[in-house]
C-alpha positions in Angstrom: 0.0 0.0 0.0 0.9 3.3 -1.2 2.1 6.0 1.8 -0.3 8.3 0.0 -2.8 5.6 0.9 -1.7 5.4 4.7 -2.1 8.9 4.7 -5.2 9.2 3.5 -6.2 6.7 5.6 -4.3 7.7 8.7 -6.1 11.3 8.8 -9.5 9.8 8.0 -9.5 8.1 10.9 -8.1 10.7 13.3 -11.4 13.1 11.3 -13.7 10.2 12.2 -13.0 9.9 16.1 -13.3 13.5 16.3 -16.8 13.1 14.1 -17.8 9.9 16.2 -16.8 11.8 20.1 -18.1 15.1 19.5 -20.4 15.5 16.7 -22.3 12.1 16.8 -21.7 11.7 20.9 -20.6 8.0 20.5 -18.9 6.5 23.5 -14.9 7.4 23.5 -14.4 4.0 24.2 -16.3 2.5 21.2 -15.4 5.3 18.7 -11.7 4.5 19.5 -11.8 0.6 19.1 -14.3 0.7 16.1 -11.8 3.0 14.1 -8.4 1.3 15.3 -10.3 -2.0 14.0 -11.0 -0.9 10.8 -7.5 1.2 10.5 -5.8 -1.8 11.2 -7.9 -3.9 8.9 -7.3 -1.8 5.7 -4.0 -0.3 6.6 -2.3 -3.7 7.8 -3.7 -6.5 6.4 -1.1 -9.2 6.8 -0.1 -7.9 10.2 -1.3 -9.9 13.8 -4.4 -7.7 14.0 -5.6 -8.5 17.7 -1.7 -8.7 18.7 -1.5 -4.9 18.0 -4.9 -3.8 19.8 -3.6 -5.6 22.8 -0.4 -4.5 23.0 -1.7 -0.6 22.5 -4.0 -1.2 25.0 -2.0 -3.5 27.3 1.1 -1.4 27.5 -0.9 2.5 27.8 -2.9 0.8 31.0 0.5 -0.8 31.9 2.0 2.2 31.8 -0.4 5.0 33.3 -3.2 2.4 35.3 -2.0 2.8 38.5 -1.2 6.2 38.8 -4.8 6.6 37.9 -6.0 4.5 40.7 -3.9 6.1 43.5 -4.5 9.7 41.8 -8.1 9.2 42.3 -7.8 7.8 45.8 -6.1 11.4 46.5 -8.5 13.5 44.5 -11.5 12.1 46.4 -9.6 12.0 49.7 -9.0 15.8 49.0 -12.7 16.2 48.5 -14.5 14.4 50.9 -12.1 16.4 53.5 -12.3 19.3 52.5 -8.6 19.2 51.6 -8.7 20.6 48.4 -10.8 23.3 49.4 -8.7 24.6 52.0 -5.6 24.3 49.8 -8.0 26.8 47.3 -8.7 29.3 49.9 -4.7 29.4 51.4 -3.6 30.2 47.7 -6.3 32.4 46.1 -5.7 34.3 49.8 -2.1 35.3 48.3 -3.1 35.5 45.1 -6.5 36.8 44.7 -9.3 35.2 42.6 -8.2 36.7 39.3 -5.0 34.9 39.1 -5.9 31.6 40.0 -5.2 30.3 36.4 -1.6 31.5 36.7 -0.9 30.7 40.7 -1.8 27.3 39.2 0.0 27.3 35.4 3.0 27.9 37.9 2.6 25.5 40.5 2.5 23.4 37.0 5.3 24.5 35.8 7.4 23.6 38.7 5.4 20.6 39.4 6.5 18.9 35.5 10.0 19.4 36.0 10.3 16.3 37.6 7.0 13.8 37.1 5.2 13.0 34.2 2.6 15.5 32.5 0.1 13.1 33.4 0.7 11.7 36.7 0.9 15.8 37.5 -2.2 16.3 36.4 -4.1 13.2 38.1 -2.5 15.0 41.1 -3.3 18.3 40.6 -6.5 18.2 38.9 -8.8 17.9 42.1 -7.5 21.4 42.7 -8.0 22.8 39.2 -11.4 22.1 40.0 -11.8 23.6 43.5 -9.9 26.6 42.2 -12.4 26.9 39.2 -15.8 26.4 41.6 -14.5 29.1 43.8 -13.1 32.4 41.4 -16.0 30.9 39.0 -13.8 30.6 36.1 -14.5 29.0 33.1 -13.2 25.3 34.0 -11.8 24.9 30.4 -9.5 28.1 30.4 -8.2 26.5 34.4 -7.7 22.8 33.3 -6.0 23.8 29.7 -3.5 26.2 32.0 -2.5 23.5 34.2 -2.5 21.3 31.0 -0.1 22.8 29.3 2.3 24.2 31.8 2.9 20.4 33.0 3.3 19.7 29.2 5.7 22.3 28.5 8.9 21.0 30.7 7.4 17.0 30.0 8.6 17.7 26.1 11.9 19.9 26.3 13.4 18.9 30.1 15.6 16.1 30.3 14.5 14.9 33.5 11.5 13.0 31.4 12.2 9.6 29.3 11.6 11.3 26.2 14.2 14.1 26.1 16.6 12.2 28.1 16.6 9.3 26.1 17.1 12.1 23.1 20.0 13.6 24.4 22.0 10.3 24.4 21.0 9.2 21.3 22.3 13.2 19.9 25.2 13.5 22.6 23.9 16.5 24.3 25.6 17.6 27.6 22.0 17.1 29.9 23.1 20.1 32.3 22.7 22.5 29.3 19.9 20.6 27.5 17.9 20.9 31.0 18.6 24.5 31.7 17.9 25.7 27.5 15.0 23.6 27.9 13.4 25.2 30.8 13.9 28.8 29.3 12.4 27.4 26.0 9.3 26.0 28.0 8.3 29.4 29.6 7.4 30.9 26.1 5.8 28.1 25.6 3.9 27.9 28.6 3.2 31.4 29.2 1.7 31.3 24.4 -0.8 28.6 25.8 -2.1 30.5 28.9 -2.9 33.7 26.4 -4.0 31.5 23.9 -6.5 29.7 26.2 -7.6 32.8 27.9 -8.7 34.1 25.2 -10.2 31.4 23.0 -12.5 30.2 26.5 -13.5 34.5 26.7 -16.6 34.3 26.3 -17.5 31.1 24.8 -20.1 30.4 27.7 -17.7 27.5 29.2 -19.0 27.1 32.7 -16.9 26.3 36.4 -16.3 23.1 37.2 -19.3 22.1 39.6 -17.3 21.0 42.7 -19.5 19.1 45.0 -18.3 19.4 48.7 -18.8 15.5 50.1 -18.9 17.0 53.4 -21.4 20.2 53.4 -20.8 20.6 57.3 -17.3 21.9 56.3 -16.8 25.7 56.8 -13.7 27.0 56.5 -13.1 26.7 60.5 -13.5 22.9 60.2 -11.1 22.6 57.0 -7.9 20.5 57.5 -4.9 22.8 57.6 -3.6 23.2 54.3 -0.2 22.4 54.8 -1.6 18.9 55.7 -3.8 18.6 52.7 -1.1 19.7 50.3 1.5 16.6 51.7 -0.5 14.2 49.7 0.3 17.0 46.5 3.8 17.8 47.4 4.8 14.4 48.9 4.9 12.3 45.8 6.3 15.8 43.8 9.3 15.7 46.1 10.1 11.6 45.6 10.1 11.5 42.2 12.3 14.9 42.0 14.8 13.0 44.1 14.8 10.1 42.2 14.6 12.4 38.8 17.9 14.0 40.4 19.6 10.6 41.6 19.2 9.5 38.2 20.4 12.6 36.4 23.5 12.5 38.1 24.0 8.6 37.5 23.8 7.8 41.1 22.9 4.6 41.1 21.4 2.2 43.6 24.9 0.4 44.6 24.5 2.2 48.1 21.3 1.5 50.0 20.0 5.0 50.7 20.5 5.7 46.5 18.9 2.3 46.7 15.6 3.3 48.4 15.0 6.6 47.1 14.9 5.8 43.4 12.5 2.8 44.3 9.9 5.0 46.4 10.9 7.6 43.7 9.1 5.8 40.9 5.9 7.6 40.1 3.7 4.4 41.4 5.4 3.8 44.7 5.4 8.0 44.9 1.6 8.0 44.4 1.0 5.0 46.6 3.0 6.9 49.4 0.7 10.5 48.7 -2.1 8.7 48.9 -1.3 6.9 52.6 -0.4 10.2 53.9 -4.1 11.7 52.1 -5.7 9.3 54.6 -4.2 12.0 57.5 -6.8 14.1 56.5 -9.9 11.7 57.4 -11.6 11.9 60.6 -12.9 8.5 62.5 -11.1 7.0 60.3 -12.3 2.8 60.1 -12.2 0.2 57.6 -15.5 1.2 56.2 -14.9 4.5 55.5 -11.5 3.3 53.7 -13.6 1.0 51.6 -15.9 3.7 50.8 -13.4 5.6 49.3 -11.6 3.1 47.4 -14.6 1.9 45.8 -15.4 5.5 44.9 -12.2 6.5 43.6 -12.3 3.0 41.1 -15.8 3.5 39.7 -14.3 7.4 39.0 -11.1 5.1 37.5 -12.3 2.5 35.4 -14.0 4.7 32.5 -11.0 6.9 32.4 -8.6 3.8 32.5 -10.3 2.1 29.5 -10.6 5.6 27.4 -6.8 6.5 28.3 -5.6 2.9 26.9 -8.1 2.7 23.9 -6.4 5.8 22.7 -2.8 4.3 23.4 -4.2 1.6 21.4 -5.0 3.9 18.7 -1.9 5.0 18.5 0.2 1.8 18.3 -2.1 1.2 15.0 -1.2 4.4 13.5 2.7 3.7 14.8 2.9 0.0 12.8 1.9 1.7 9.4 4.8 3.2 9.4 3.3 6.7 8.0 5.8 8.5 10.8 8.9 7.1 9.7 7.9 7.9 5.9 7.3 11.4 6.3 10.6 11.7 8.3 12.4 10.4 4.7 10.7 12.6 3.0 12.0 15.4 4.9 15.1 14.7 5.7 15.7 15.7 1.6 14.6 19.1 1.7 17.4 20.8 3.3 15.6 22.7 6.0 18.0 22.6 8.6 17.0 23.2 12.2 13.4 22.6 11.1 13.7 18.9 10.0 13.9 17.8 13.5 10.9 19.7 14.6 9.2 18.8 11.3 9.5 15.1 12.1 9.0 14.8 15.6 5.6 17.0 14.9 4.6 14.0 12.2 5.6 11.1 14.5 3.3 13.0 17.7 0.9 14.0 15.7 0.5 10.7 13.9 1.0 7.7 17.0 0.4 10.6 20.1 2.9 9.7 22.5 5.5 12.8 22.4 8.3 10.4 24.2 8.1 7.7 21.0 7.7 10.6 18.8 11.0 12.1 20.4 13.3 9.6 20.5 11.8 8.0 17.6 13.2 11.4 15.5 16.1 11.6 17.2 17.4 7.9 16.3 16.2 9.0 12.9 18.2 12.2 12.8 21.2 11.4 14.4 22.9 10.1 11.0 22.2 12.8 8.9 23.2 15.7 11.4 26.3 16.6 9.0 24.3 16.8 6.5 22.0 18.9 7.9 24.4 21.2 8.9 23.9 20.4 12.6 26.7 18.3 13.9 28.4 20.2 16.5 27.5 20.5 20.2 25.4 23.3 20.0 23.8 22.0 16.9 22.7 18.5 18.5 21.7 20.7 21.5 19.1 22.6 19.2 18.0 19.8 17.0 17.3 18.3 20.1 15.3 21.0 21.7 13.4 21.6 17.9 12.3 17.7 18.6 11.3 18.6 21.5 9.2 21.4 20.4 8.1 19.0 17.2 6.9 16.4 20.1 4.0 19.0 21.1 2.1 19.1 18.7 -0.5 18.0 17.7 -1.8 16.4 21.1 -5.5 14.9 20.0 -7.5 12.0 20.3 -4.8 9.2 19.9 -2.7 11.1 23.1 -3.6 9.3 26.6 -2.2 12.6 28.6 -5.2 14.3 25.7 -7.8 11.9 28.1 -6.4 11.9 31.2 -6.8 16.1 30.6 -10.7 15.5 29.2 -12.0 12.8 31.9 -10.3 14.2 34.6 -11.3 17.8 34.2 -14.8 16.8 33.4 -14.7 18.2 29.8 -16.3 16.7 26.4 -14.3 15.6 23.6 -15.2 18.6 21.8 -14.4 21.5 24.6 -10.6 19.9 25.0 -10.4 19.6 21.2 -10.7 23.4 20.2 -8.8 24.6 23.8 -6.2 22.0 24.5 -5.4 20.7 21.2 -5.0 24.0 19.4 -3.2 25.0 22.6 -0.5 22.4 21.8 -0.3 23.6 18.5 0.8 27.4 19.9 3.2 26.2 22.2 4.7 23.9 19.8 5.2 27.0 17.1 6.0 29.5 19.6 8.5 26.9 21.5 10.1 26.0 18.3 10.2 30.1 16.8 12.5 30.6 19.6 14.8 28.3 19.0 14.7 29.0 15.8 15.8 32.8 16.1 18.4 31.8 19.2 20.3 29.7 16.8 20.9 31.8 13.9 22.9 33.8 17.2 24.6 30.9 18.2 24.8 28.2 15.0 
């Protein structure tokens, strides 16, 4: 089959799950599988069919299922407790009500540097929604903000898989691949808040509706919030020691190394946040644990099965091999510094995970850096940062992080298409503009 065909067929089916989710309403779940079946069916014929499904789906719940579970157990901890209120009223107290979007794209910020896009927001998105009940703003414009600002660092900082993996595969020096990165994510960050602001002004988006579990809590009988932020900040802290013990190269051959980067892992962090959540609970007994844990799994379960449909989507799109085409393609057209961008933003856009779609470029690229002009340490240092920019965009409906943001903030398909998506698509231009004009000073 042609790679016109693919093509063709590729953005068909990325057109009909936006059709099937938000135009004709059809279940996430259903509109996903139905499409990756019949992708699969036309596009790879003579490939294990079922094999391929699995695996997508096997490897995204693999991958991101737990965090879910133990996120969830915090979130509802947080609100049955009053927890996340309390947290609200301490910051919006500095802050005031009208930069509560901000106070929260920077406690996003800081918060990706070390964790995962989404296991940042599965923590943090109990308090976009507190923060968006109480200022009453538009809950799309608060949960895109946090969105992105996690997103931001998860794509350019080495501290992530994705751009550390990168930067060994192009020989970049990781202290200044972290620190160019984090400059280069703050224009990117800062693009998507205006952006957002002003494509959810006036658009008749609503506040999240935050139901307080407990409506005998008044904000004398909230828990303190320096105790309900320990099941936030807790987990944050673990996994930036274990980000930095692993930076470094300290390994586990010493026990203390040993234990950190094993409580550091994002699962074990998320376990230990949500033991200390239960700090917050009053009268605390077996059946109110139960309680909780059955709550927070029914609030799992659809978001687990929508979040690894669309990783199954993508390893469909992945084994046609449409990515690696288009990187062939332009690898010929001696564009430079935009290649690597140009690539990366094929492979996201066309299998959704940026880390694949990053170090998937950067095995690609590494061979032809010479003849791109590119092969000197600042030049891997800002193909690697353009791949990183590249890996933003487009995130959509084959992205898991694209349904962990939609489920867990409560949005439709539709609502996170036009503000998130086209968010990604800002910060990925404006991320990659700026490298662009920094290295025709330093190249």
């Amino acid at each position: 089959m042609s790679t016109l065909t693919i093509s063709i067929l590729v953005i068909s089916s990325i057109v009909s799950i936006i059709i099937l989710t938000s135009r004709l309403k059809i279940n996430a779940f259903i509109s996903l599988f139905l499409v990756s079946l019949l992708l699969a069916l036309v596009a790879l014929p003579n490939a294990d069919i079922l094999k391929i499904l699995k695996d997508g789906f096997g490897n995204t719940m693999g991958s991101i299922g737990f965090l879910i579970i133990f996120g969830a157990v915090i979130a509802i901890v947080l609100e049955k407790s009053g927890g996340a209120l309390s947290i609200a009223s301490y910051l919006l107290s500095k802050t005031g009500d009208k930069q509560a979007p901000a106070a929260l794209g920077i406690t996003g910020f800081l918060a990706g540097l070390p964790i995962f896009c989404d296991s940042g927001y599965i923590i943090l998105s109990g308090l976009a929604k507190s923060f968006s009940a109480k200022t009453k703003i538009a809950m799309p414009f608060i949960a895109v903000v946090l969105a992105c600002s996690l997103y931001s660092v998860h794509c350019l900082v080495p501290t992530h898989p994705g751009a550390l993996a990168a930067a060994g595969i192009m020989n970049v020096n990781i202290g200044n691949f972290i620190l160019w990165g984090i400059a280069f994510a703050i224009p990117g960050a800062l693009a998507a808040f205006f952006w957002t602001k002003r494509i959810t002004k006036n658009k008749g988006y609503r506040p999240a509706q935050y139901e307080q579990s407990n409506k005998e809590l008044t904000d004398e009988k909230l828990p303190s919030p320096l105790l309900s932020i320990l099941p936030v900040i807790v987990p944050l802290m673990l996994i930036t020691l274990a980000s930095i013990f692993a930076v470094f190269g300290w390994k586990d051959q010493i026990y203390f190394f040993k234990i950190i980067l094993f409580i550091g892992q994002p699962i074990i962090a998320l376990f230990v946040g949500m033991l200390f959540s239960f700090l917050l609970l009053k009268n605390l007994n077996r059946a109110k644990l139960n309680g909780i844990f059955e709550t927070a799994i029914e609030k799992a379960g659809p978001i687990l099965i929508v979040t690894a449909a669309g990783g199954m989507f993508g390893m469909v799109i992945k084994e046609t091999g449409i990515g690696l085409e288009a990187g062939k393609f332009l690898s010929q057209t001696g564009l430079g510094i935009a290649v690597p961008f140009l690539i990366a933003f094929l492979m996201k856009t066309a299998q959704g995970s940026s880390t694949v779609a990053i170090i998937t470029t950067a095995s690609f690229v590494a061979p032809m850096l010479s003849l791109l002009g590119l092969d000197t340490e600042s030049g891997r240092l800002f193909a690697t940062l353009a791949m990183g920019a590249g890996s933003m965009m487009i995130s959509h409906a084959n992205d898991s992080y694209f349904w962990v943001v939609t489920k867990f903030s409560e949005l439709d398909t539709n609502t996170t298409l036009k503000v998130y998506s086209s968010a990604t698509i800002v910060m990925g231009t404006t991320v990659f503009a700026c490298i662009w004009i920094t290295s025709l000073f330093i190249l």
